[in-house]
C-alpha positions in Angstrom: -29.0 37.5 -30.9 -30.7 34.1 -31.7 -28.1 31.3 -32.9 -30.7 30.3 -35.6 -33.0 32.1 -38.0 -36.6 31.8 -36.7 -38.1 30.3 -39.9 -35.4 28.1 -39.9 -36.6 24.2 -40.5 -35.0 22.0 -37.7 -34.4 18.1 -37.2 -35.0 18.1 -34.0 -36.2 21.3 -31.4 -37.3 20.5 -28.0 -38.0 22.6 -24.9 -37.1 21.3 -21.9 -38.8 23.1 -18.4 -39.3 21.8 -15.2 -42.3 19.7 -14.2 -44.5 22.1 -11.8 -46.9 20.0 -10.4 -49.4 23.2 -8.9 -50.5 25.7 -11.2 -50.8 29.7 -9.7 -54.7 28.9 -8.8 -54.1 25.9 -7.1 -51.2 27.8 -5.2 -53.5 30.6 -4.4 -55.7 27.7 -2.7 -53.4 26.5 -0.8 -52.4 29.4 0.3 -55.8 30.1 1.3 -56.1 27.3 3.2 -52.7 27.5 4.9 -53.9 31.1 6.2 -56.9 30.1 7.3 -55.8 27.2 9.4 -52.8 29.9 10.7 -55.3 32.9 11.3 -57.9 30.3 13.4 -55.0 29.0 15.5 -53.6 32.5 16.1 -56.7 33.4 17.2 -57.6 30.5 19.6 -54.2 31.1 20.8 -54.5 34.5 21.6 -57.7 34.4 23.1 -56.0 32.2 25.7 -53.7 34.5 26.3 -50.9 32.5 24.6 -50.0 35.4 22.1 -46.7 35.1 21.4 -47.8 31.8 19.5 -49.7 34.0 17.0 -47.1 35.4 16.1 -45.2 31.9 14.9 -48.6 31.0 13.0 -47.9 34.8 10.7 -44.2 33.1 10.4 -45.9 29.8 9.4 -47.6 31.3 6.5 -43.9 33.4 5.2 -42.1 30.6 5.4 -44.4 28.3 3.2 -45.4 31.0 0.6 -41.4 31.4 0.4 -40.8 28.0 -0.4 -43.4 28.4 -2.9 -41.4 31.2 -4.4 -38.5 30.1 -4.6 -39.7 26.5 -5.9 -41.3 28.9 -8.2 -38.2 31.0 -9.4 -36.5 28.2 -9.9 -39.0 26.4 -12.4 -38.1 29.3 -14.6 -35.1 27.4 -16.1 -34.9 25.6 -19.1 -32.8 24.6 -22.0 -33.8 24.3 -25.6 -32.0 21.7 -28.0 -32.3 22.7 -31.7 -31.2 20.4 -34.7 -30.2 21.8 -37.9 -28.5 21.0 -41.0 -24.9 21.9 -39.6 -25.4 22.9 -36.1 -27.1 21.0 -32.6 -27.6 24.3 -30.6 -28.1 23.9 -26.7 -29.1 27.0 -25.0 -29.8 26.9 -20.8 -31.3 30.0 -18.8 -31.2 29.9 -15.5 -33.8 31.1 -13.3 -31.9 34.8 -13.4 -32.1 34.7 -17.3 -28.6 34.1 -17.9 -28.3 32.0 -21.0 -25.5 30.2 -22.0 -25.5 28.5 -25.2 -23.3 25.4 -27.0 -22.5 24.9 -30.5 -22.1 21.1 -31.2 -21.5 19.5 -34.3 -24.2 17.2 -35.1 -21.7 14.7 -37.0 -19.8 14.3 -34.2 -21.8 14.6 -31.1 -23.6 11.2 -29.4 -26.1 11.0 -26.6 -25.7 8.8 -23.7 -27.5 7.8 -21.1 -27.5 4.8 -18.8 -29.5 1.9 -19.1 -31.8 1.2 -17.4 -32.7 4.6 -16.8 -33.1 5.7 -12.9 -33.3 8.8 -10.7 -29.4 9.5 -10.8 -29.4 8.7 -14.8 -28.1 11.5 -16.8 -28.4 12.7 -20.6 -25.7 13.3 -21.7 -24.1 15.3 -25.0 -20.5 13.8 -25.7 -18.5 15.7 -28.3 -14.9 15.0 -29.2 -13.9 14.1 -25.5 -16.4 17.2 -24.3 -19.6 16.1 -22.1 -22.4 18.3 -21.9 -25.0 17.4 -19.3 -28.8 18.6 -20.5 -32.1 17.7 -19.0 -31.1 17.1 -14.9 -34.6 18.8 -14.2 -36.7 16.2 -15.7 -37.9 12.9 -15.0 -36.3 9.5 -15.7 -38.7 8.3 -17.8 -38.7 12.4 -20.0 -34.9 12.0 -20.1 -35.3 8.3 -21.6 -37.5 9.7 -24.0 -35.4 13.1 -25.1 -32.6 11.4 -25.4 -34.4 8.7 -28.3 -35.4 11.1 -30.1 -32.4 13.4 -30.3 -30.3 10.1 -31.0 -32.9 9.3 -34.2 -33.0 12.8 -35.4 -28.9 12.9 -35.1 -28.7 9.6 -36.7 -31.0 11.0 -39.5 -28.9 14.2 -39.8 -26.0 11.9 -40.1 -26.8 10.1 -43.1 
């Protein structure tokens, strides 16, 4: 069920993912690398008769392609924020695909966020008392910039 018709003309619609700073090719290369350098040590470790060190160089390379993984699962969350006429709609899924979404009323919600904007700075959706926290995932100078243009389009909306 979508909280808004698809053809639907919005104020204000943003998508907001987590910055992934290695695309799937450049993790395939260095992945490649990583097992390379592993396999070559193995082996000149084993040749010396040191074998049990192999071993720890096949551990080397699980435990960095599971970071990648899970660096990886995790960039699958995001939240969308959608303006219309007499809704702001924030929807989040999390890197399992559970989505929750937040009807706000656009007359009545304002965005904060302090100034000067830093690392710890956060965007924040304030409705009648209620904070709603969007954007943690992003970068100072993205939430700075969200949060502009979600306060024009609401002051737009507003008049």
């Amino acid at each position: 069920m979508q909280p808004v018709a698809r053809d639907e003309d919005f104020a204000f619609h943003a998508l907001l993912t987590p910055n992934r700073s290695l695309s799937w090719e450049g993790f395939r290369q260095v992945m490649a690398v990583v097992i390379a350098v592993n396999v070559m040590n193995a082996l000149i470790y084993f040749t010396a008769g040191a074998w049990p060190v192999a071993f720890f160089c096949g551990v080397d390379i699980f435990i960095v392609w599971l970071a990648f993984k899970l660096s990886y699962v995790q960039g699958r969350r995001h939240e969308r924020i959608m303006l219309t006429d007499d809704a702001l709609w924030v929807s989040r899924v999390l890197p399992s695909g559970h989505e929750t979404r937040w009807k706000l009323n656009p007359f009545w919600v304002r965005v904060e966020i302090d100034r000067p904007i830093e690392h710890e700075s956060q965007m924040r959706l304030i409705e009648k008392g209620k904070t709603l926290i969007v954007g943690s995932f992003l970068s100072p100078k993205e939430r700075g910039e969200v949060a502009d243009a979600l306060s024009a389009a609401l002051a737009k909306a507003k008049v």
